[in-house]
N, C-alpha and C positions, 0 to 999 in steps of 0.2 A: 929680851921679850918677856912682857906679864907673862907665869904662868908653865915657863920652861925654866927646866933646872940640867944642865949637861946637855943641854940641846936637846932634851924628850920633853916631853907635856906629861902630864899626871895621867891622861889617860891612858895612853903609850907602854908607861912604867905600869901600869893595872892590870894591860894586857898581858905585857911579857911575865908579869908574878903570873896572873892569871895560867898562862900557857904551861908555865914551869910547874907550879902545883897540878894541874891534869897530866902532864908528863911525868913528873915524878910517880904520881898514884900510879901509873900502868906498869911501871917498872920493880922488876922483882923483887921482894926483900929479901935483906941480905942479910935474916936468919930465915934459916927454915923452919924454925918453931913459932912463927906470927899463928896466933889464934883467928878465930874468924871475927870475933868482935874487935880485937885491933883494926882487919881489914876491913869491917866494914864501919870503923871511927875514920881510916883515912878515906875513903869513897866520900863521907859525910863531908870531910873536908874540904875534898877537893870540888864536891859538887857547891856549897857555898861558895865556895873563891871565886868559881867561874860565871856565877850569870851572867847573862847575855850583856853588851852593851851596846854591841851593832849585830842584827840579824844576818846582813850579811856578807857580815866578817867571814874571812877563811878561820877554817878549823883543822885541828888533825886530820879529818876524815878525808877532807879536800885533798891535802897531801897523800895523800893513801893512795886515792881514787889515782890522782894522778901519777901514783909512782914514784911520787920523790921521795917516800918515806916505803922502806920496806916492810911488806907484810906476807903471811901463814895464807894464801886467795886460796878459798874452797868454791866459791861461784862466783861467777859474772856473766852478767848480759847484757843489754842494749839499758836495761832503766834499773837492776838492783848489782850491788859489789857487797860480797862478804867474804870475811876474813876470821883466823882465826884469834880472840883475847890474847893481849902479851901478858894479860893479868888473872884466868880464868879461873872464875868461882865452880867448875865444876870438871870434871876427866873432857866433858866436849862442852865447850864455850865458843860460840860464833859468834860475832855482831854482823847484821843485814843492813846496809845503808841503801836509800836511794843516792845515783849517782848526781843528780842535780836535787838540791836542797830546795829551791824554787819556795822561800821564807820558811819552810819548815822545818822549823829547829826544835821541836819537840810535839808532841801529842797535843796539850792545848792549844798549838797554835793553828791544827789544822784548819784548811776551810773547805768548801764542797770540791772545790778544784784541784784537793787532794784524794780524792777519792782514790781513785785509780791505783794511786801509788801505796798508799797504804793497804790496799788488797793485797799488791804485789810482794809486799814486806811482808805480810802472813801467810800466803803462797808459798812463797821462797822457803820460809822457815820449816814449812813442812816438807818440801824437796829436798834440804839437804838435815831435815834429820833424817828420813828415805835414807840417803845417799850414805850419811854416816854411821847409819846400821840402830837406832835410836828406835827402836820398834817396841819395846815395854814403857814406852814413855820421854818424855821432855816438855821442860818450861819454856815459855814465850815470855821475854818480859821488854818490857818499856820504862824506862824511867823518864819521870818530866819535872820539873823544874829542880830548884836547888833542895825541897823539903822533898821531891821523890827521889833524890841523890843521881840527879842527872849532872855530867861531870861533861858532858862534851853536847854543844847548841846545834847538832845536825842529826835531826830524829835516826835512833834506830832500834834494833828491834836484838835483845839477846837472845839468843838460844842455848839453851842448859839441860847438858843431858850427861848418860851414861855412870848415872847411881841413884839412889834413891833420894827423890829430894823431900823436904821438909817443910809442914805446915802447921805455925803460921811463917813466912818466908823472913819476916823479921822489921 
């Protein structure tokens, strides 16, 4: 068949590179002396490799949500899941996800019928920094597309706390 090589299609093979470079980035390195510009040259990385080519496609997150992929669960409820970073940029690093994606795969794509949701991710963030004792402060961030080093297409929202953080963020 045009277009298949080993029985995948090129989009197929795009994916699974795609999946592997986000999966790789989350995974510890194995030195302990990676700078933060290393890690955040492969964040950069990893967020090119990945954009979007079907909204929606399953992602990590979906696995998570469901359980088939183990994770650090600091909240859930009926409409937000978070977890703790297997990669975290800070002493407390959470990602807030909505548990249905409902086309939102990042901040640009919202539309008014996200409203709700995206309250609820900044809500959230403020409950479980509450929860995680975060009370001199914490960052909220989002990343969106491949130039704002967004590495995974199902909006979420990080929380970064428990040291002083730094401005400009980079």
């Amino acid at each position: 068949m045009k277009g298949l090589k080993n029985g995948m299609s090129s989009v197929s093979r795009r994916n699974i590179t795609q999946r592997l470079v986000v999966f790789a980035s989350h995974l510890p390195s194995s030195s302990s002396s990676s700078s933060d510009s290393t890690s955040m040259a492969s964040e950069k990385q990893a967020a090119l490799a990945t954009a979007p080519s079907d909204a929606d496609a399953p992602t990590i997150f979906d696995k998570i949500i469901n359980k088939e992929i183990p994770s650090n669960v600091v909240y859930e409820d009926d409409k937000v899941f978070a977890f703790r970073d297997i990669n975290p940029q800070a002493p407390t690093h959470i990602l807030i996800i909505p548990k249905v994606k409902d086309g939102l795969t990042g901040l640009s794509k919202a539309e008014e019928r996200h409203f709700e949701i995206l309250g609820c991710l900044l809500y959230t963030a403020k409950l479980i920094a509450k929860q995680e004792g975060l009370d001199d402060g914490f960052r909220v961030v989002i990343n969106d597309g491949p130039k704002g080093c967004q590495s995974v297409y199902h909006i979420h929202v990080h929380l970064l706390g428990g040291r002083q953080m730094n401005w400009p963020p980079g």
